[in-house]
C-alpha positions, 0 to 999 in steps of 0.5 A: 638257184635257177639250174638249167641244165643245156638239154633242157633249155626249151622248158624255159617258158616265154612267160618267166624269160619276158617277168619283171625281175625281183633281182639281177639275173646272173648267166654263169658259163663254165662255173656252176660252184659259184652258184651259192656266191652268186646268189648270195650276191643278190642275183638269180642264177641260170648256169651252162656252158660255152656251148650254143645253149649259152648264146641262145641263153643270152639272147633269151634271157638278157642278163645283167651281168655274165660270169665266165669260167675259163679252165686251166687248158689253153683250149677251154680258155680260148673257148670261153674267150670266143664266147665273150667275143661273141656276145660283146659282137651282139647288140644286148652285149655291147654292154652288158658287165662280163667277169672272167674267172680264170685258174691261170697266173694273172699275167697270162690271162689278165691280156686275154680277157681284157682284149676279148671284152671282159668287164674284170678278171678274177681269179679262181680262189676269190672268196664269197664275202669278195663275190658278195661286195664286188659284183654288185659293185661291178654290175652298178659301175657298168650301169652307170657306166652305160647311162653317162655313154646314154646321156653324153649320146643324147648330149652330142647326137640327134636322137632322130638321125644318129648324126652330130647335133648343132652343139657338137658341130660347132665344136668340131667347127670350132677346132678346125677353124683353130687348125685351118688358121694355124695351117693355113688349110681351107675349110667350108660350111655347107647348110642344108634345107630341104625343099617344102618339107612342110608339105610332107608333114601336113600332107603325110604325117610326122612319122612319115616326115621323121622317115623321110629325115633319117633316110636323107641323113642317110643319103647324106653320109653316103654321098659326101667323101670322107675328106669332104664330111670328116675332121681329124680328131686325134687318130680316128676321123668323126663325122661332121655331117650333122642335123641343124633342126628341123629339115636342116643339115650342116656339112663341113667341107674340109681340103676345098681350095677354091669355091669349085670344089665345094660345088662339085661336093654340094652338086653330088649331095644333090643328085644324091638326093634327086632319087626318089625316097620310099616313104610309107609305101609312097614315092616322095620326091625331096630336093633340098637348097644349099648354102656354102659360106668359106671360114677366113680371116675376120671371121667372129666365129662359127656362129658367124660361118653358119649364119653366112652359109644359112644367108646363103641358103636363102638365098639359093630358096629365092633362085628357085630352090634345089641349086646352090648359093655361095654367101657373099657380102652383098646378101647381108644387106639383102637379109637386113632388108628382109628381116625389116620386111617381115617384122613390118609385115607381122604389124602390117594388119593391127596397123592398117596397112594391108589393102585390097584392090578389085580388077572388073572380071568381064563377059566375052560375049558381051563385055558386061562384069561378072565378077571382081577378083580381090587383089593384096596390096600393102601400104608400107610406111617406106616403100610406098604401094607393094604388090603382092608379088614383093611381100607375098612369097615372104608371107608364105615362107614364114606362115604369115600368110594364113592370118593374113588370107583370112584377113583378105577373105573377110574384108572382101567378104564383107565387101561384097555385102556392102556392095549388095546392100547399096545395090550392086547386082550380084558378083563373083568375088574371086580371092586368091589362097595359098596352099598353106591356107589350104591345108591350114587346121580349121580352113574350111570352118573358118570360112564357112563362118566369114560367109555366114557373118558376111551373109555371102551366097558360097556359089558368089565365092571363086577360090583361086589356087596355083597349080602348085597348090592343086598338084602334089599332096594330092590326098589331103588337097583333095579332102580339103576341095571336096569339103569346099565343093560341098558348101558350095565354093566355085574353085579355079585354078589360076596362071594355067599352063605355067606349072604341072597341071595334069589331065588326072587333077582336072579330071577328079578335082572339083574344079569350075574355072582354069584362068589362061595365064597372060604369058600365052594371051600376051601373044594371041594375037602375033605368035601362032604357038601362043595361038594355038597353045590357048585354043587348044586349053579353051577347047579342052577346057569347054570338053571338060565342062570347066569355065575359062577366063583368059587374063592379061588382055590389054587390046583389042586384038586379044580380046577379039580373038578370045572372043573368036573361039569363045573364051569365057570371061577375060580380064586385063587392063583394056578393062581396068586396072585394079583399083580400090573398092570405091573407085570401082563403085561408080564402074559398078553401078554404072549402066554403061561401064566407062572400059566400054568403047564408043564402038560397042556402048549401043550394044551395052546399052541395049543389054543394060536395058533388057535387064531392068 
């Protein structure tokens, strides 16, 4: 026996509370004369009474299992009966095993202690050999006890976010399904994605992403009503908002009686989330893409009211992100045709089918090619010649993108040594990256050695990324820009003007082009907001040392007022729409180009000259 009289508590030392344990510690509160049987039952004993050294007992020494006395007075009975109370109140003794002793008739006090928390309830002249068989007995079904809670836990919640997992969420489903068909009453599935997720995990980490999940799973609870986010189960309601995986989450929208009210649900879930999270001591803006499909008659099950509201999804992804999208049957063709896409588009490289088309990069001043930009296309088997614009977007939402950006760096690579090796003088091969190529493991030695295989002069490469790719993520996108500056890549910054550039990532990024997006050369020449917005991105473009090609020029008028105030390089169509590799050969090699009009061949011709 360990006794510890309550006087004398602070000589405890931290080193003997925090030891491993031999054997089970056993708190004993108002009963030290069944120290012996205690002992005897195989437990370390520490003995005190209900007073405040008990509490802080307890919460020091984490006991397995806690022996109350109550005395024969109403008063000691109600003592000890608070102090169960209050340690089944503490986190460590939700379920911690706690025997009553009690000197009172069985009929009295067996209501008591079991409403206050007590494991079993014993009475006074219960013998040694009873204590020596049964507590062991009491504490081990306690833990067992405790462990089945552990595993049904694991079993029905997310071990990240505290809520439902899919597993239980179809339950739930399923049993309101069952219900609503009986009652007629209507009930909805909301699923929900956050918006770029990804991009918090490459850029800020795993932990700082797993923060981010739980603090909306957070938001989420708090948002939704509770007839919104809750089915009925016997008397008590269980909450229905769940984790799908991932960055997903599963609302059931019950009491929703027309496609309205479901809106108004998913709206407040939104603005909910539109505040920005505190992650890491950053600020992280998260905006999330929700799918809503109804249960009716017909439906298979809920599998098939979840894929709906996932079909749904998106669908609301393909709007633009952060809004909302109800399922209806015209989607599924749409998914069918999708899902054909990209497993065609997985296959699309071992067979050939990808393409790269080349569109003449031109000196303003005098119309002579400076370089080429790489532009993808596909073969597809059905459809005939895809631009980028038709299969790209699916590229990057699936990853494959990254395999297939290596595949165009290399072919266009290898490109441009063959055009220097039939004599072609030199050219700036631009080729567009996607920011999950950016940020991809390895990017940066991968394509140092594509230019060392294809003997490529690094300043001869013009990496082109959206706004969207140079803005957000700052940290990481910046590392990875500083690593390609140091090898000697150039860096543009292509359709200027249309995202969120600010004069912070022009600035401090190592930037040397800005490409003037077609929306704003397209009308130069006739809309003076176009005029003046383009004037001034040229002018502040040339104060910050950076090189400014204007795209989308189609006539003369643009590329004379380009000219005018001295825009860089310009392409368009007035100087060729791409074409593949051995159409452009003939441009290429050619002293006069065939874009160049009979107006300006003299002056061509005399540049060609002056440079043999």
């Amino acid at each position: 026996m360990v006794p510890t009289p309550p006087t004398q508590i602070d000589t405890l030392q931290e080193n003997e509370v925090a030891a491993p344990r031999a054997r089970g510690l056993a708190l004993l509160v108002n009963d030290p004369k069944r120290s012996a049987a205690v002992e005897e039952a195989g437990f370390e004993v520490v003995s005190c009474d209900e007073s405040k050294d008990a509490r802080e007992l307890f919460d020091r020494l984490s006991p397995d299992v806690v022996v109350v006395g109550t005395g024969q007075t109403d008063s000691s009975m109600e003592r000890a009966l608070a102090f169960v109370r209050d340690i089944r109140g503490r986190t460590q003794g939700a379920t911690v095993p706690v025997v009553v002793v009690t000197k009172r008739r069985p009929s009295d006090a067996l209501e008591l202690a079991y409403a206050a928390g007590a494991t079993d309830v014993w009475l006074d002249g219960t013998g040694e050999v009873v204590w020596k068989k049964r507590l062991p007995f009491v504490v081990n079904a306690a833990r067992a006890f405790d462990d089945l809670s552990r595993i049904q836990s694991l079993a029905n919640y997310d071990s990240l976010t505290g809520l439902l997992n899919r597993l239980s969420f179809l339950n739930l489903l399923e049993n309101a399904q069952a219900r609503s068909e009986r009652s007629g009453g209507p009930i909805a599935v909301a699923l929900l994605d956050i918006d770029r997720f990804k991009e918090v995990n490459e850029s800020l980490g795993h932990v700082a992403g797993d923060q981010l999940l739980k603090d909306v799973a957070g938001r989420l609870l708090s948002s939704v009503r509770k007839g919104d986010c809750v089915a009925r189960e016997g008397d008590s309601f269980v909450s229905t908002v769940a984790r799908h995986g991932g960055d997903e989450f599963l609302i059931m929208l019950s009491d929703v009686d027309e496609a309205h009210h479901a809106a108004l649900a998913a709206r407040r879930i939104l603005d909910v989330l539109r505040r920005p999270f505190r992650v890491e001591d950053r600020e992280v803006f998260a905006t999330a893409s929700i799918g809503i499909a109804f249960a009716h008659q017909g439906i298979a099950g809920t599998e098939e009211l979840l894929r709906q509201a996932e079909i749904a999804m998106y669908s609301a992804k393909e709007q633009g992100r952060n809004t909302i999208q109800f399922f209806d049957e015209s989607m599924n063709q749409t998914v069918v045709e999708r899902f054909e896409v990209e497993n065609r588009l997985r296959r699309a490289v071992a067979r050939n089918e990808l393409l790269l088309f080349y569109q003449p990069l031109v000196r303003a001043r005098s119309r002579e090619i400076v370089g080429v930009e790489a532009l993808l296309r596909w073969q597809h088997p059905v459809r005939g010649l895809l631009s980028a614009d038709e299969f790209v977007p699916l590229a990057e939402e699936t990853g494959l993108i990254v395999g297939i950006g290596r595949w165009v760096l290399k072919t266009a690579c290898h490109q441009l040594q063959r055009w220097r090796q039939e004599g072609v003088f030199p050219l700036r091969l631009s080729v567009n990256l996607s920011p999950r190529e950016l940020r991809a493991p390895g990017f940066v030695a991968s394509l140092a050695k594509i230019l060392e295989e294809t003997e490529t002069p690094p300043a001869q490469l013009e990496l082109e990324l959206t706004e969207r790719g140079v803005v957000g993520n700052d940290g990481r996108t910046l590392e990875v820009l500083l690593r390609l500056k140091e090898i000697g890549v150039r860096l543009a910054v292509d359709d200027f003007g249309t995202g969120n550039t600010t004069f912070h990532y022009l600035k401090n990024f190592p930037l040397t082009t800005i490409k003037i997006d077609k929306s704003f050369t397209g009308g130069i020449a006739s809309d003076p907001k176009d005029a003046a917005i383009t004037k001034a991105l040229l002018a502040m473009a040339h104060r910050l040392d950076l090189n400014v090609v204007a795209e989308g020029v189609e006539n003369e008028d643009q590329f004379s007022f380009l000219g005018e105030n001295e825009c860089d390089e310009v392409q368009g169509y007035l100087f060729g729409r791409p074409i593949p590799a051995n159409e452009l050969f003939p441009v290429l090699t050619s002293a006069v180009p065939t874009f160049v009009d009979e107006r300006r061949r003299r002056s061509w011709t005399a540049t060609a000259r002056s440079r043999q």
